[in-house]
C-alpha positions as CSV (number, residue, x, y, z in Angstrom):
1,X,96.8,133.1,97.4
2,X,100.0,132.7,99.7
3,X,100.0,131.0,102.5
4,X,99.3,132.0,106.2
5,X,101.6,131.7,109.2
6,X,99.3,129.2,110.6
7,X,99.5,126.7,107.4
8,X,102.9,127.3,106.9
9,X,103.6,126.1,110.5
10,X,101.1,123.0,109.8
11,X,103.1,122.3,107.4
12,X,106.8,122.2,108.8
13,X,104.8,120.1,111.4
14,X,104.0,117.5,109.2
15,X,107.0,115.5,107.8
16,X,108.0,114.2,111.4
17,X,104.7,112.6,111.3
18,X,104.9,111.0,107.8
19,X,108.6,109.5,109.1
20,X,107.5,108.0,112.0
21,X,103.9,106.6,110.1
22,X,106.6,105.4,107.1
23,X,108.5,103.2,110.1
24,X,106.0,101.9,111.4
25,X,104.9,100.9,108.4
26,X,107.7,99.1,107.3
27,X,108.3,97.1,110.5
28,X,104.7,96.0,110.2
29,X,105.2,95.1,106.7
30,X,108.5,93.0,107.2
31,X,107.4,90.6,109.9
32,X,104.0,89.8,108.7
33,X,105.7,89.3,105.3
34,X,108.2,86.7,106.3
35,X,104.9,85.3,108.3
36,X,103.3,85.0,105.7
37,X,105.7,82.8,103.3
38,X,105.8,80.5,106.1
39,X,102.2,79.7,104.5
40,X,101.1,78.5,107.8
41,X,98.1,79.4,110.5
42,X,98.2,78.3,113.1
43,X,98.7,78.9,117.1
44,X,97.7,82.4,118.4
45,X,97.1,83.8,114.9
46,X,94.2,80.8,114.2
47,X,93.1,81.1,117.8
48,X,92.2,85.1,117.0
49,X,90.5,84.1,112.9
50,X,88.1,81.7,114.5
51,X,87.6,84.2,117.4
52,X,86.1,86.2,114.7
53,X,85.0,83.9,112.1
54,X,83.3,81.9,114.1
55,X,80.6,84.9,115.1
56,X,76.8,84.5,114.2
57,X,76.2,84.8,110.5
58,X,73.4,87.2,111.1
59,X,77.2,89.5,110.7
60,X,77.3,88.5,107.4
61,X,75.1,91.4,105.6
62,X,77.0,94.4,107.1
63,X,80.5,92.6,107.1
64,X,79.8,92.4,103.0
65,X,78.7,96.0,103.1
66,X,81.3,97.2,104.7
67,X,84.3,95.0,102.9
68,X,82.8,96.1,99.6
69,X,81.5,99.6,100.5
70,X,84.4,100.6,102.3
71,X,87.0,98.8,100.8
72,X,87.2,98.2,97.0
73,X,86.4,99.7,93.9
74,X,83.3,101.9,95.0
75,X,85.0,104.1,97.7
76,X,87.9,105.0,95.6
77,X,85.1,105.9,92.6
78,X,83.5,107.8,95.5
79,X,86.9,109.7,97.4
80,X,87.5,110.6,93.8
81,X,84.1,112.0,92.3
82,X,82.8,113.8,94.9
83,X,86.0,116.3,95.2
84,X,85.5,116.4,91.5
85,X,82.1,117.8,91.8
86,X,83.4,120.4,94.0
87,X,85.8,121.2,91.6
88,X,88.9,119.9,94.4
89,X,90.6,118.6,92.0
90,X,94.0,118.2,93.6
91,X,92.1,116.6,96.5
92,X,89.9,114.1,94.3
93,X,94.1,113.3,92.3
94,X,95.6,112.7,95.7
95,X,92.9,110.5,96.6
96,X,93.4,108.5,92.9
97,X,97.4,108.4,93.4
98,X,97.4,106.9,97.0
99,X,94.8,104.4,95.8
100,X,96.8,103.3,92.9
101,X,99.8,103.4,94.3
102,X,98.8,101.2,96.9
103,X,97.4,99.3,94.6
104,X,100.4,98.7,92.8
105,X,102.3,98.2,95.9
106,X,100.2,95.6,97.2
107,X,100.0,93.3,94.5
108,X,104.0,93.4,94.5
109,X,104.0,92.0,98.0
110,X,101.4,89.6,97.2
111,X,103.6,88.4,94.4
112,X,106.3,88.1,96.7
113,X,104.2,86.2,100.1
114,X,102.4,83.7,97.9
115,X,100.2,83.0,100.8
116,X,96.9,81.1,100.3
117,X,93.6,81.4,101.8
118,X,93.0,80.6,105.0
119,X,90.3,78.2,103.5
120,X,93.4,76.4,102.0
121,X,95.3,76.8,105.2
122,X,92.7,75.4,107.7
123,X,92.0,72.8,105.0
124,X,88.5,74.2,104.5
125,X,87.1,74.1,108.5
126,X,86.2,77.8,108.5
127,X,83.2,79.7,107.4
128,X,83.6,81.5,104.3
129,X,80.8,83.7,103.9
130,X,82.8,85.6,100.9
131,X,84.7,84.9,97.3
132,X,87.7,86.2,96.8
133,X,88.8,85.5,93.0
134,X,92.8,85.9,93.8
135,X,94.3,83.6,95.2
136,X,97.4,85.1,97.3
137,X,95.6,86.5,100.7
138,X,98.7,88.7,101.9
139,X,98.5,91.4,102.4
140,X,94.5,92.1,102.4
141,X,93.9,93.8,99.1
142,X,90.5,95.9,101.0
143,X,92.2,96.6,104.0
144,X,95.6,98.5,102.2
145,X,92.7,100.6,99.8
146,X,90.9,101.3,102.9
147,X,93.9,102.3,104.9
148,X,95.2,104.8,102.2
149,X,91.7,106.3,101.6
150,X,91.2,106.8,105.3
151,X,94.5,108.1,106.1
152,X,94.3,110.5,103.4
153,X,91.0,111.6,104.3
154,X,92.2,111.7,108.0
155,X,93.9,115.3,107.1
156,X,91.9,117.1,106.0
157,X,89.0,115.9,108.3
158,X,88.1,118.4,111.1
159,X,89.8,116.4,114.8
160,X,86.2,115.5,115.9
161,X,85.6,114.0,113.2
162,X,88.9,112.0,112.6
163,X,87.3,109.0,114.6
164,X,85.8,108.4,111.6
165,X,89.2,107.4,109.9
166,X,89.8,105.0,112.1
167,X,86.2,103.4,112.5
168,X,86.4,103.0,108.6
169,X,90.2,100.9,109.2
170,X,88.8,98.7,112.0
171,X,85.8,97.7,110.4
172,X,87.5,96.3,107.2
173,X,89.9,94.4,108.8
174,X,87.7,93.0,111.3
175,X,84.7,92.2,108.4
176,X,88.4,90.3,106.2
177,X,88.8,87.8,108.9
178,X,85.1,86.9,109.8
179,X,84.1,86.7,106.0
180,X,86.9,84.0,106.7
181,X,88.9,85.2,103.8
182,X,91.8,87.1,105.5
183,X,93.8,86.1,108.9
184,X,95.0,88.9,110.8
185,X,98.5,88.9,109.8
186,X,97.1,89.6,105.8
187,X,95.1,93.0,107.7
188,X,98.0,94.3,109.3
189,X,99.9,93.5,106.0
190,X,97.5,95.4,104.5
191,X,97.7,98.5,107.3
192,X,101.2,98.3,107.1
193,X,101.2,99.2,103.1
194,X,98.1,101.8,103.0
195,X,100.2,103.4,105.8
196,X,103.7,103.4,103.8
197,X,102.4,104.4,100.8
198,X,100.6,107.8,102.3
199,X,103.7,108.5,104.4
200,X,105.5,108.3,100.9
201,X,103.7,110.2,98.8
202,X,103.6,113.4,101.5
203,X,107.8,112.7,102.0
204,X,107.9,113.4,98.5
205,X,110.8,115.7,97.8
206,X,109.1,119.4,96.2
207,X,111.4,119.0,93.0
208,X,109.1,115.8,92.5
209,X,106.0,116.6,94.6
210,X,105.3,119.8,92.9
211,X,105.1,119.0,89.1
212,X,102.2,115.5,90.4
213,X,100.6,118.4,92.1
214,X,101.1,116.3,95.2
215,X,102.7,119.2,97.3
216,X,100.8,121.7,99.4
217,X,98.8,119.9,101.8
218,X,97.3,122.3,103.2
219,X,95.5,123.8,99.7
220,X,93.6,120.5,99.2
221,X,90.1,122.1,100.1
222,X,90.7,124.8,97.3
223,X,89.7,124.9,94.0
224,X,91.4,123.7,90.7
225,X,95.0,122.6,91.2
Protein backbone atom coordinates (compact mmCIF):
# COMPACT_ATOMS: atom_id res chain seq x y z
CA UNK A 1 0.00 0.00 0.00
CA UNK A 2 1.89 3.37 -0.88
CA UNK A 3 2.10 5.86 1.24
CA UNK A 4 -0.11 8.97 1.95
CA UNK A 5 0.88 12.65 1.69
CA UNK A 6 0.40 12.90 5.32
CA UNK A 7 3.04 9.97 6.28
CA UNK A 8 5.20 10.90 3.71
CA UNK A 9 5.46 14.42 5.28
CA UNK A 10 5.80 12.72 8.83
CA UNK A 11 8.36 11.26 7.62
CA UNK A 12 10.68 14.05 5.98
CA UNK A 13 9.83 15.51 9.43
CA UNK A 14 11.53 13.11 11.32
CA UNK A 15 15.42 12.93 10.72
CA UNK A 16 15.85 16.62 12.17
CA UNK A 17 14.55 15.07 15.33
CA UNK A 18 16.68 11.97 15.42
CA UNK A 19 19.89 14.57 14.83
CA UNK A 20 19.23 16.71 17.44
CA UNK A 21 18.08 13.50 20.10
CA UNK A 22 21.69 11.82 18.61
CA UNK A 23 23.57 15.19 20.01
CA UNK A 24 22.20 15.34 22.92
CA UNK A 25 22.91 12.15 23.36
CA UNK A 26 26.39 12.19 22.86
CA UNK A 27 27.14 15.23 24.97
CA UNK A 28 25.36 13.51 27.81
CA UNK A 29 27.30 10.47 27.23
CA UNK A 30 30.81 12.19 27.13
CA UNK A 31 30.82 14.12 30.38
CA UNK A 32 29.20 11.59 32.56
CA UNK A 33 31.69 9.21 31.05
CA UNK A 34 34.89 10.99 31.96
CA UNK A 35 32.84 11.49 35.45
CA UNK A 36 32.63 8.38 35.87
CA UNK A 37 36.47 7.12 35.52
CA UNK A 38 37.11 9.63 38.02
CA UNK A 39 35.54 6.67 40.17
CA UNK A 40 34.54 9.18 42.71
CA UNK A 41 31.04 10.46 44.43
CA UNK A 42 31.07 12.89 46.05
CA UNK A 43 29.86 16.77 46.38
CA UNK A 44 26.52 17.63 44.61
CA UNK A 45 26.24 14.24 42.85
CA UNK A 46 26.27 12.35 46.62
CA UNK A 47 24.22 15.16 48.04
CA UNK A 48 21.29 14.25 45.30
CA UNK A 49 21.95 9.75 45.78
CA UNK A 50 21.29 10.16 49.49
CA UNK A 51 18.47 12.68 48.64
CA UNK A 52 16.95 9.69 47.20
CA UNK A 53 18.39 6.78 48.86
CA UNK A 54 17.75 7.88 52.00
CA UNK A 55 13.67 7.80 51.43
CA UNK A 56 11.53 5.40 53.66
CA UNK A 57 11.91 1.82 52.67
CA UNK A 58 8.22 1.28 52.64
CA UNK A 59 9.63 2.51 48.59
CA UNK A 60 11.29 -0.50 48.34
CA UNK A 61 8.44 -2.89 46.89
CA UNK A 62 7.44 -0.69 43.93
CA UNK A 63 11.08 0.69 43.29
CA UNK A 64 11.88 -3.31 42.71
CA UNK A 65 8.78 -3.51 40.58
CA UNK A 66 9.44 -0.98 38.66
CA UNK A 67 13.49 -1.49 38.13
CA UNK A 68 12.69 -5.11 37.14
CA UNK A 69 9.29 -4.68 35.42
CA UNK A 70 10.20 -1.78 33.53
CA UNK A 71 13.71 -2.18 33.00
CA UNK A 72 15.23 -5.58 32.29
CA UNK A 73 14.68 -8.66 30.66
CA UNK A 74 10.73 -8.87 31.07
CA UNK A 75 9.74 -5.60 29.18
CA UNK A 76 11.90 -6.35 26.28
CA UNK A 77 10.19 -10.15 26.34
CA UNK A 78 7.02 -8.13 26.57
CA UNK A 79 7.65 -4.96 23.65
CA UNK A 80 8.60 -7.95 21.59
CA UNK A 81 5.74 -10.62 22.00
CA UNK A 82 2.93 -8.67 22.13
CA UNK A 83 3.55 -7.01 18.45
CA UNK A 84 4.14 -10.63 17.65
CA UNK A 85 0.78 -11.72 18.58
CA UNK A 86 -0.61 -9.02 16.44
CA UNK A 87 1.32 -10.21 13.76
CA UNK A 88 3.59 -6.45 13.80
CA UNK A 89 6.32 -8.05 13.13
CA UNK A 90 8.50 -5.19 12.08
CA UNK A 91 7.31 -3.39 15.09
CA UNK A 92 7.95 -6.31 17.67
CA UNK A 93 12.03 -6.49 15.41
CA UNK A 94 12.51 -2.78 15.95
CA UNK A 95 11.72 -3.11 19.42
CA UNK A 96 14.40 -6.40 19.72
CA UNK A 97 17.20 -4.35 17.65
CA UNK A 98 17.08 -1.13 19.76
CA UNK A 99 17.14 -3.40 22.83
CA UNK A 100 20.11 -5.21 21.73
CA UNK A 101 21.90 -2.75 20.36
CA UNK A 102 21.77 -0.84 23.40
CA UNK A 103 22.66 -3.58 24.97
CA UNK A 104 25.70 -4.01 23.24
CA UNK A 105 26.43 -0.40 23.39
CA UNK A 106 26.21 -0.20 26.94
CA UNK A 107 28.31 -2.79 28.09
CA UNK A 108 31.11 -1.16 25.77
CA UNK A 109 30.96 1.91 27.91
CA UNK A 110 30.79 0.08 30.96
CA UNK A 111 33.99 -1.69 29.84
CA UNK A 112 35.51 1.53 29.22
CA UNK A 113 34.14 3.72 32.84
CA UNK A 114 35.10 0.90 35.10
CA UNK A 115 33.10 2.61 37.76
CA UNK A 116 32.13 0.72 40.99
CA UNK A 117 29.07 0.73 43.02
CA UNK A 118 28.24 3.41 44.94
CA UNK A 119 28.29 0.88 47.83
CA UNK A 120 32.05 0.73 47.13
CA UNK A 121 32.18 4.44 46.57
CA UNK A 122 30.49 5.59 49.86
CA UNK A 123 32.48 2.73 51.52
CA UNK A 124 29.23 0.90 52.29
CA UNK A 125 27.10 4.05 54.27
CA UNK A 126 24.12 3.77 51.96
CA UNK A 127 21.12 1.60 51.85
CA UNK A 128 21.08 -0.99 49.32
CA UNK A 129 17.90 -2.40 49.12
CA UNK A 130 18.99 -4.26 45.63
CA UNK A 131 21.88 -6.81 44.08
CA UNK A 132 23.29 -5.95 41.23
CA UNK A 133 25.63 -9.03 40.14
CA UNK A 134 28.01 -6.67 37.70
CA UNK A 135 30.18 -4.85 39.04
CA UNK A 136 30.86 -1.66 36.74
CA UNK A 137 27.63 0.83 37.62
CA UNK A 138 28.10 3.21 34.54
CA UNK A 139 26.07 3.73 32.68
CA UNK A 140 22.77 2.11 34.42
CA UNK A 141 22.20 -1.07 32.51
CA UNK A 142 17.94 -0.68 33.32
CA UNK A 143 17.82 2.75 32.68
CA UNK A 144 19.64 2.56 28.74
CA UNK A 145 16.90 -0.67 28.09
CA UNK A 146 14.28 1.41 29.47
CA UNK A 147 15.15 4.48 27.56
CA UNK A 148 15.34 2.67 24.10
CA UNK A 149 12.09 0.71 24.81
CA UNK A 150 10.28 3.94 25.73
CA UNK A 151 11.66 6.07 23.09
CA UNK A 152 10.72 3.54 20.60
CA UNK A 153 7.39 3.17 21.86
CA UNK A 154 7.10 6.98 22.17
CA UNK A 155 6.32 6.95 18.12
CA UNK A 156 4.07 5.29 17.56
CA UNK A 157 2.09 6.11 20.80
CA UNK A 158 -0.96 8.44 20.19
CA UNK A 159 0.45 12.42 21.75
CA UNK A 160 -1.93 11.87 24.84
CA UNK A 161 -0.63 9.09 25.55
CA UNK A 162 3.23 9.90 25.05
CA UNK A 163 3.42 10.94 28.87
CA UNK A 164 3.55 7.57 29.36
CA UNK A 165 7.11 7.34 27.74
CA UNK A 166 8.42 9.56 29.85
CA UNK A 167 6.77 8.33 33.19
CA UNK A 168 8.31 4.90 32.32
CA UNK A 169 12.18 6.84 31.97
CA UNK A 170 11.75 8.82 35.23
CA UNK A 171 10.68 6.12 37.22
CA UNK A 172 13.74 3.83 36.47
CA UNK A 173 16.15 6.10 37.07
CA UNK A 174 14.74 7.45 40.11
CA UNK A 175 14.01 3.58 41.58
CA UNK A 176 18.43 3.06 40.36
CA UNK A 177 19.58 5.61 42.83
CA UNK A 178 17.20 4.82 45.78
CA UNK A 179 17.71 0.96 45.53
CA UNK A 180 21.23 2.62 46.19
CA UNK A 181 22.73 0.87 43.31
CA UNK A 182 23.10 3.58 40.69
CA UNK A 183 24.21 7.50 41.26
CA UNK A 184 22.72 9.79 38.99
CA UNK A 185 25.53 10.33 36.72
CA UNK A 186 25.24 6.20 35.84
CA UNK A 187 21.12 7.20 34.81
CA UNK A 188 21.89 9.95 32.66
CA UNK A 189 24.77 7.68 31.31
CA UNK A 190 22.22 5.36 30.76
CA UNK A 191 19.65 8.07 29.06
CA UNK A 192 22.27 9.33 27.18
CA UNK A 193 22.88 5.77 25.28
CA UNK A 194 19.11 4.45 25.02
CA UNK A 195 18.72 7.91 23.43
CA UNK A 196 21.83 7.50 20.83
CA UNK A 197 21.21 4.29 19.97
CA UNK A 198 17.24 5.01 18.74
CA UNK A 199 18.45 8.24 17.12
CA UNK A 200 20.89 5.79 15.24
CA UNK A 201 19.01 3.21 14.12
CA UNK A 202 16.14 5.79 12.52
CA UNK A 203 19.42 7.87 10.78
CA UNK A 204 20.05 4.75 9.24
CA UNK A 205 20.90 5.40 5.55
CA UNK A 206 17.82 3.39 3.26
CA UNK A 207 20.66 1.31 1.39
CA UNK A 208 21.13 -0.13 5.04
CA UNK A 209 17.83 0.55 6.78
CA UNK A 210 15.84 -1.16 4.18
CA UNK A 211 17.26 -4.75 3.86
CA UNK A 212 17.09 -4.85 8.54
CA UNK A 213 13.60 -3.89 7.71
CA UNK A 214 14.30 -0.88 9.94
CA UNK A 215 13.09 1.76 7.35
CA UNK A 216 9.51 3.01 7.12
CA UNK A 217 8.45 4.30 10.26
CA UNK A 218 5.46 5.08 9.70
CA UNK A 219 4.24 1.19 8.59
CA UNK A 220 5.13 -0.14 12.09
CA UNK A 221 1.36 -0.70 13.00
CA UNK A 222 0.86 -2.90 9.80
CA UNK A 223 1.06 -6.38 9.37
CA UNK A 224 4.06 -8.70 8.40
CA UNK A 225 7.19 -6.81 7.36
Amino acid sequence: MPETKTENSQASSYPTAYLIGLVIGILLLIPTLLIARQHQLDGLQARIFYDFNNLSDGFKLPALLFTEGLGSGYPIALCVLIPLLFKRYRLAWRFFVSAAATGVAMEIVKIIAKEPRPIALLHGRIHERAVETGLNSFPSGHQAIATALALTLWFILPKKWRWLAIVWIVAIGISRIYLGVHTLNDVIGGLAIGLAVVCVIRLLPLAIAKPLHLDNAPALLKRGF
